[in-house]
N, C-alpha and C positions, 0 to 999 in steps of 0.2 A: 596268437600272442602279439603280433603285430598294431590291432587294434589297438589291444589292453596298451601297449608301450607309448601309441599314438596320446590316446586319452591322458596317458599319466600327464604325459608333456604338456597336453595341452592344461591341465589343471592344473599342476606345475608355474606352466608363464601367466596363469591366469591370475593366481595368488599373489606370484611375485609385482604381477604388474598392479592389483592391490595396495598390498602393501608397499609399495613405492609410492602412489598417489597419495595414500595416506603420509609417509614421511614426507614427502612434499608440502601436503595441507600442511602440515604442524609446523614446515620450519616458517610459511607465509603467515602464522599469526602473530598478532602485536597485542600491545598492554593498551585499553584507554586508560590505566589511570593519570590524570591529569592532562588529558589531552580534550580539545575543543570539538565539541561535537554538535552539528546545528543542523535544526532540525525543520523545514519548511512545513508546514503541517503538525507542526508538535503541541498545540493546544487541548488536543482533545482527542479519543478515538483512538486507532492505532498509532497514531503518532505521539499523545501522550503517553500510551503504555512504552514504547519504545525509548521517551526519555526515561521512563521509570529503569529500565533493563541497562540501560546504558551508564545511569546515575549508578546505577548499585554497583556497577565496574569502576567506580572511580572518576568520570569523565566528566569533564565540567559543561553543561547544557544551553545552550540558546536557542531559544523557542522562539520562532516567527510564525505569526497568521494574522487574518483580520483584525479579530473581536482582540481588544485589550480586554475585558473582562475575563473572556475565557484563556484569556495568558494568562492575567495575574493566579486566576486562581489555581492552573497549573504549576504555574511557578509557585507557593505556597505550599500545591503538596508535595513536590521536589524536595523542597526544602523542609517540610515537616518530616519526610523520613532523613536527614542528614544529607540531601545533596544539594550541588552548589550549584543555579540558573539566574537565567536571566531573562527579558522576552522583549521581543521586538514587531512592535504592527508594520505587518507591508501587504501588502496586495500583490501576491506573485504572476499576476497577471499585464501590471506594469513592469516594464525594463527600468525606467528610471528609480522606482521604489527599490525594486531589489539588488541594484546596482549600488543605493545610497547604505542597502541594509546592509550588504558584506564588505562596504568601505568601511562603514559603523564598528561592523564587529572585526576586522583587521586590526583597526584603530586600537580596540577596547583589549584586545586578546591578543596582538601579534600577530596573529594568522588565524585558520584554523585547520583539522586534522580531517575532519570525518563531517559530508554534509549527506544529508539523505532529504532526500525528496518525497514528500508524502503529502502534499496539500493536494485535495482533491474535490471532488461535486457528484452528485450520482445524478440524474437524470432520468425516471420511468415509467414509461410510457407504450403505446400501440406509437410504430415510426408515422403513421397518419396525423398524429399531434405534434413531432416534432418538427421546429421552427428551424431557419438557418443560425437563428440565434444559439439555441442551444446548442447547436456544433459548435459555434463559435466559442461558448464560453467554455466548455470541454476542453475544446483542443487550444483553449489560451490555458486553462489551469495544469494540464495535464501533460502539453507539450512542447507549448511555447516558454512556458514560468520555469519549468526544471531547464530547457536548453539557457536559458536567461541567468539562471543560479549558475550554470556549470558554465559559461564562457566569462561568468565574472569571477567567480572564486578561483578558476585553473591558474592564473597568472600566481597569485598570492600560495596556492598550497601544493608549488610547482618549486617555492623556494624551501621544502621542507614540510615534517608532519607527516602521517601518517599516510595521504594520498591515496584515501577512501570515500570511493562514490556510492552512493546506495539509491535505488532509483524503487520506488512501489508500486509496480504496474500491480498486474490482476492476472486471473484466469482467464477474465473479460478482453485480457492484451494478447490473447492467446488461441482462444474459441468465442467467436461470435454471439453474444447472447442476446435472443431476443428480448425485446420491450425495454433496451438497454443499448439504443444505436452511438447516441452521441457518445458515452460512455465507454462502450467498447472501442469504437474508432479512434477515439484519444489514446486509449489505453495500448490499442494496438501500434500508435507511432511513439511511443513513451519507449515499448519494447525494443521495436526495430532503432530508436534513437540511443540506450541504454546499448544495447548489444553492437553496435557500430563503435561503440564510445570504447568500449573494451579491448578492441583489438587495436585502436588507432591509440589509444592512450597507454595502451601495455611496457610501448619502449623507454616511458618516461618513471617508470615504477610504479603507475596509477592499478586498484584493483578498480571496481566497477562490478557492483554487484544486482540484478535482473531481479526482483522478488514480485512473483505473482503469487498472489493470494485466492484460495478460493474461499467460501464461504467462512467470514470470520462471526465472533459476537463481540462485536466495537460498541455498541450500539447506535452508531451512526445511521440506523434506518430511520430516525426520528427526524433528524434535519437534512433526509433524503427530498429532493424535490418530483413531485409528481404528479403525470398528466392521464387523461382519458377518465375511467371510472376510476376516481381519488381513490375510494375507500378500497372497493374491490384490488387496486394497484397495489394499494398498503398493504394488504392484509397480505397476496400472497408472497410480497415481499421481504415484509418481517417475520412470519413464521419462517419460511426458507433460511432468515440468519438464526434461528434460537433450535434447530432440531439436533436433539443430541448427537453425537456422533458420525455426524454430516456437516457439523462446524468446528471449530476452530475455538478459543476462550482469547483474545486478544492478546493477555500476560504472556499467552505461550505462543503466538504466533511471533510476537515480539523478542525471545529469548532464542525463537531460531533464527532471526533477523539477522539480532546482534551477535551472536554464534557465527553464522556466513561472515559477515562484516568482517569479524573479527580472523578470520582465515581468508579474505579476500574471494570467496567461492565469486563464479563466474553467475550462476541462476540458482535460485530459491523456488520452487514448488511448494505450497502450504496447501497438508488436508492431504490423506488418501486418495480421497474423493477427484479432485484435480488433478492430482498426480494423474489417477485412470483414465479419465477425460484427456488429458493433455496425449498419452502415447496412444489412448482410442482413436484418435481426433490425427495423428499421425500415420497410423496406419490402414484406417480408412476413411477418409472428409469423407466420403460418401454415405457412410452408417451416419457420422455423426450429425449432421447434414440432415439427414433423414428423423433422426430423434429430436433436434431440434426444432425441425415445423412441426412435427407431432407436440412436440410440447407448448410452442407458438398457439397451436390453435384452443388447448386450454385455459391458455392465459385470458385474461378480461378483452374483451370486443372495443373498440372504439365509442364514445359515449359524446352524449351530448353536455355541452359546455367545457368538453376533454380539455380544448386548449390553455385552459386557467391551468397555471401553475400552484399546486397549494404542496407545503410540506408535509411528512410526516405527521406530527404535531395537527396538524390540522385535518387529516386524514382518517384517525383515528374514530371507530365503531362499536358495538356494543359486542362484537368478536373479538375487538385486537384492539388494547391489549387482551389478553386470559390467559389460561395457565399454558395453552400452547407456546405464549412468549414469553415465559417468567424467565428462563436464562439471556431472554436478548434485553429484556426489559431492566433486568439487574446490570446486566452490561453500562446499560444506558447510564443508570446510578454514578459507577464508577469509572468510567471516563470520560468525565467531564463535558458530558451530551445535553446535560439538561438546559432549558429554559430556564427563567426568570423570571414568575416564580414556580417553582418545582409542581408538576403534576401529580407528583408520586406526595 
């Protein structure tokens, strides 16, 4: 009987300590309606969707990225379903651009409440093609530009507002993926810079939320850039984001986003699939490690003329697109992926 009394107890503190984290979640969440929500990377991709999730809560949107084109036209479908945006060109890879863009929007807005970082680059290739350039321009988009967002905006949303960090690492920030170095290695100090930020920024009321994504359907495999055998790179790149139930739909990666956000959660895990990878990958580097040069060596071979970078878009075979990518290919449709003029 001894056991059985051990056991109750322990399931007992188990629940309660449950449901206590739970009433904790709930009292850390807040309202965006009418709060300023800016979004680095919100042109297009999961950054569009995620203004979508966030507009429908009420929050007023500011969209920064390169392309003015690909603002306006996000800003337009904001505003065709009833929300309220606005969009700003910077290049978050310069200090000075982005420095002027959260003076801009202080100015224009008062402050703001909620910034989330999601401009990003993919990179993929055999590491054989990768230049020091390419690291360079990774670890300027992915971890120099977010640290440059958040040591400018801290001062301003330090005097009030909701004091919501949202950072969009990967699975890639997480586990190693081959044919994906530069990409991962940004990804991976996005993390460790994200998870530092949390504990150091905790005493000032800041939440700071870690969201690694694994396989989404953004459709952002089109204006992925890519080295070694193009085509062969594309093809198993983009099938990889369009397979049912081993991906992700963007709308819904995005609504668990702003879900965390909105309870200030500490890390986001998106996809099953990740999730298993992430505590595999914990409990033994060694399997996983081992599954990953296994898979390494199915990937395409080094190729002649690899060094040329060509996009997605450009990449494209008499395999891919096809019906193996009709969900990543529809993605592409509606998050604002396309070229000018439309392929489709």
């Amino acid at each position: 009987m001894r056991w059985q009394t051990s056991l109750g107890i322990a399931i007992g503190a188990g629940l309660g300590s449950l449901l206590a984290l739970r009433a904790a979640r709930g009292r850390r969440a807040i309202d965006f309606r009418g709060r300023t929500v800016v979004i680095f990377g919100g042109s297009r991709g999961l950054g569009l969707a995620m203004a979508r999730a966030f507009s429908a809560e009420g929050a007023y949107l500011v969209l920064v990225a390169r392309d003015e084109d690909e603002l306006n036209r996000a800003v337009a479908d904001l505003e065709a379903h009833g929300g309220q945006a606005h969009a700003i060109s910077c290049d978050i890879r310069s200090r000075s651009q982005v420095e002027r863009t959260i003076q801009r929007i202080v100015h224009d807005r008062g402050g703001l409440d909620v910034l989330v970082n999601d401009a990003g680059i993919i990179q993929v290739g055999p590491f054989d093609h990768m230049t020091i350039a390419d690291f360079e321009d990774a670890m300027a988009t992915h971890f120099w530009g977010p640290l440059y967002t958040i040591l400018t905006a801290l001062p301003h949303m330090r005097r009030g507002g909701a004091r919501r960090i949202v950072n969009i690492s990967s699975i890639g920030g997480k586990i190693a993926v081959p044919h994906l170095l530069p990409y991962t290695a940004s990804k991976f100090a996005l993390t460790g810079l994200s998870e530092g930020l949390r504990s150091e920024l905790a005493r000032d009321g800041f939440a700071v939320t870690t969201v690694c994504p694994g396989l989404m359907r953004t459709g952002s495999t089109y204006n992925a850039r890519f080295k070694g055998r193009h085509r062969d790179e594309f093809a198993w790149f983009h099938v990889s984001s369009a397979i049912p139930g081993f991906t992700i739909s963007a709308s819904r990666a995005a609504h668990q986003i702003v879900d965390a956000c909105r309870h200030g959660d500490p890390e986001l895990v998106i996809t099953p699939a990740a999730k298993i990878a992430v505590v595999a990958n914990g409990l033994s580097p060694a399997i996983t490690a081992r599954a990953l040069a296994i898979a390494n060596r199915v990937l395409p071979k080094p190729g002649e003329g690899g060094d040329e970078s060509r996009s997605g878009w450009q990449s494209v075979s008499r395999f891919v697109p096809s019906m193996l990518t009709r969900l990543a290919d529809r993605a592409t449709r509606e998050h604002n992926e396309l070229p000018e003029p439309s392929p489709f």
